[in-house]
Residue, then its C-alpha position, 0 to 999 in steps of 0.5 A: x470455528x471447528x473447520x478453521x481450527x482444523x484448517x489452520x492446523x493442518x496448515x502448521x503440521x504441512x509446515x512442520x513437514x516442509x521444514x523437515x523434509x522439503x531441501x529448498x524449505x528447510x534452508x530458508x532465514x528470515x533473510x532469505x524470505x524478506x523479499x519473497x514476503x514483499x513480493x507475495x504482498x504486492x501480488x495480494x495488493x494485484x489481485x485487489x486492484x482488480x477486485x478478483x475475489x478468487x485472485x485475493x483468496x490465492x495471494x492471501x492464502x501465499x501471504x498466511x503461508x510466509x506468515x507461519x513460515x516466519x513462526x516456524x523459523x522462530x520457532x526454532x530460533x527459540x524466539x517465539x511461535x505462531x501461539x506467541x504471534x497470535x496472543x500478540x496481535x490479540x492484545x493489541x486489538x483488545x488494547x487499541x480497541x477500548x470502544x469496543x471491548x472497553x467503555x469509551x465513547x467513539x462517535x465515528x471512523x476518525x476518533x478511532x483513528x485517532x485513539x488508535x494513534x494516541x494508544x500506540x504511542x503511550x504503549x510503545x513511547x516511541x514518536x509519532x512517525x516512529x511506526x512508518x516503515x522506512x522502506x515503504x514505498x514513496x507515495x504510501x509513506x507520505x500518505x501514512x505519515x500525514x495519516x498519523x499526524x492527523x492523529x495526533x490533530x495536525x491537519x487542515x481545519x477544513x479540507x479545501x484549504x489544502x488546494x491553497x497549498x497545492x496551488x503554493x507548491x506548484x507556482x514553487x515549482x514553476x519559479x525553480x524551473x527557471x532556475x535550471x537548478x535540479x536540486x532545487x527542482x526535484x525538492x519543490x516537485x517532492x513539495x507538491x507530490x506531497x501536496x497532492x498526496x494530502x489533498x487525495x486523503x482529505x477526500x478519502x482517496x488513497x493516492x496509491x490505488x488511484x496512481x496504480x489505476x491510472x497506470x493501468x488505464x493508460x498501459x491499456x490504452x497505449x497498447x490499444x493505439x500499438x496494437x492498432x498501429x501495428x495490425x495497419x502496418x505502421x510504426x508510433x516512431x512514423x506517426x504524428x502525435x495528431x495521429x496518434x491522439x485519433x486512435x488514443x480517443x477511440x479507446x478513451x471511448x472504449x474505456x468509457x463503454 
């Protein structure tokens, strides 16, 4: 506990430092340092992706920094401190975890979830969704708002009855198509997206990673079949798709070793 203790205030007294004598530190706002902020959070978001521990390790490391940035600048706003930060989240977690450090029964992962839910909404008497980020990107706010409403018990009884649903949004879309109305078409594609999204948690799959490992696979794929087109000496734009699906199989195959 010691050396962390010590870690962490070494951190703060860099902190201070920076503030005082670094020009580009010393001018940052809460503003100026949103969009850092995001950005450093899909970097930590890379780097677990990839399950680099030591990649994970460096962006967390990016992330605390902005942290105690932000507590540094309230700090001089008169607002609040990095003590007032921590004492905050240490409430909450006591507060929202009464299972553990309360006498309430829980009997698994869900009915913590649900607690969780349940004690956010008598603390703050805000709605439901009320604590899902408006600017979250599409994908992981529809899969944070169906995970709060399945707190509050709005949810299938069984998971496979969301593939009827799955199946109703997508003969919606197929109707609208023939419509040649793209207002229409872009709100049932948004339905069944959604769809999709719910059938993912229901089966403890975040539609989010699994989206991003897709796209990995096949921006990996492509660049094998680019690469081989290119050490033959031809272009994708002078090949069949016949011709392109060979190359495509063997890195399937690759993939798959």
């Amino acid at each position: 506990m010691d050396k962390r203790l010590s870690a962490f205030g070494k951190l703060l007294d860099i902190m201070d430092e920076l503030r005082e004598k670094c020009p580009w530190d010393k001018t940052q706002t809460f503003e100026s340092l949103r969009n850092l902020t995001l950005e450093e959070a899909y970097e930590l978001a890379d780097a677990i992706t990839k399950n680099n521990p030591g990649e994970i390790k460096k962006e967390l490391g990016d992330l605390l920094l902005h942290i105690v940035f932000y507590a540094k600048i309230g700090y001089e706003l008169n607002e609040f401190d990095i003590k007032d930060v921590i004492e905050e989240i240490n409430e909450k977690l006591v507060y929202r975890h009464p299972h553990v450090f309360g006498n309430v029964m829980v009997a698994d992962e869900t009915e913590v979830k649900e607690n969780w839910e349940h004690l956010k909404i008598r603390e703050s008497k805000k709605t439901v969704l009320s604590g899902v980020p408006v600017s979250l990107p599409a994908l992981i706010k529809a899969n944070r708002i169906q995970d709060k409403v399945k707190g509050v018990g709005f949810d299938w009884e069984e998971k496979h009855q969301i593939w009827d649903k799955v199946t109703e949004e997508l003969q919606e879309l197929r109707e609208e198509i023939t419509s040649a109305d793209s207002k229409k078409i872009e709100s049932e594609f948004g339905d069944l997206f959604f769809s999709l999204v719910n059938a993912a948690r229901l089966y403890g799959i975040d539609p989010e990673t699994a989206l991003e490992k897709t796209n990995r696979k096949f921006t990996r794929r492509f660049n094998y079949l680019e690469s081989k087109t290119m050490a033959a000496g031809r272009s994708l734009k002078t090949m069949s798709l016949d011709e392109m699906n060979v190359i495509w199989e063997e890195a399937k195959e690759l993939d798959n070793q």
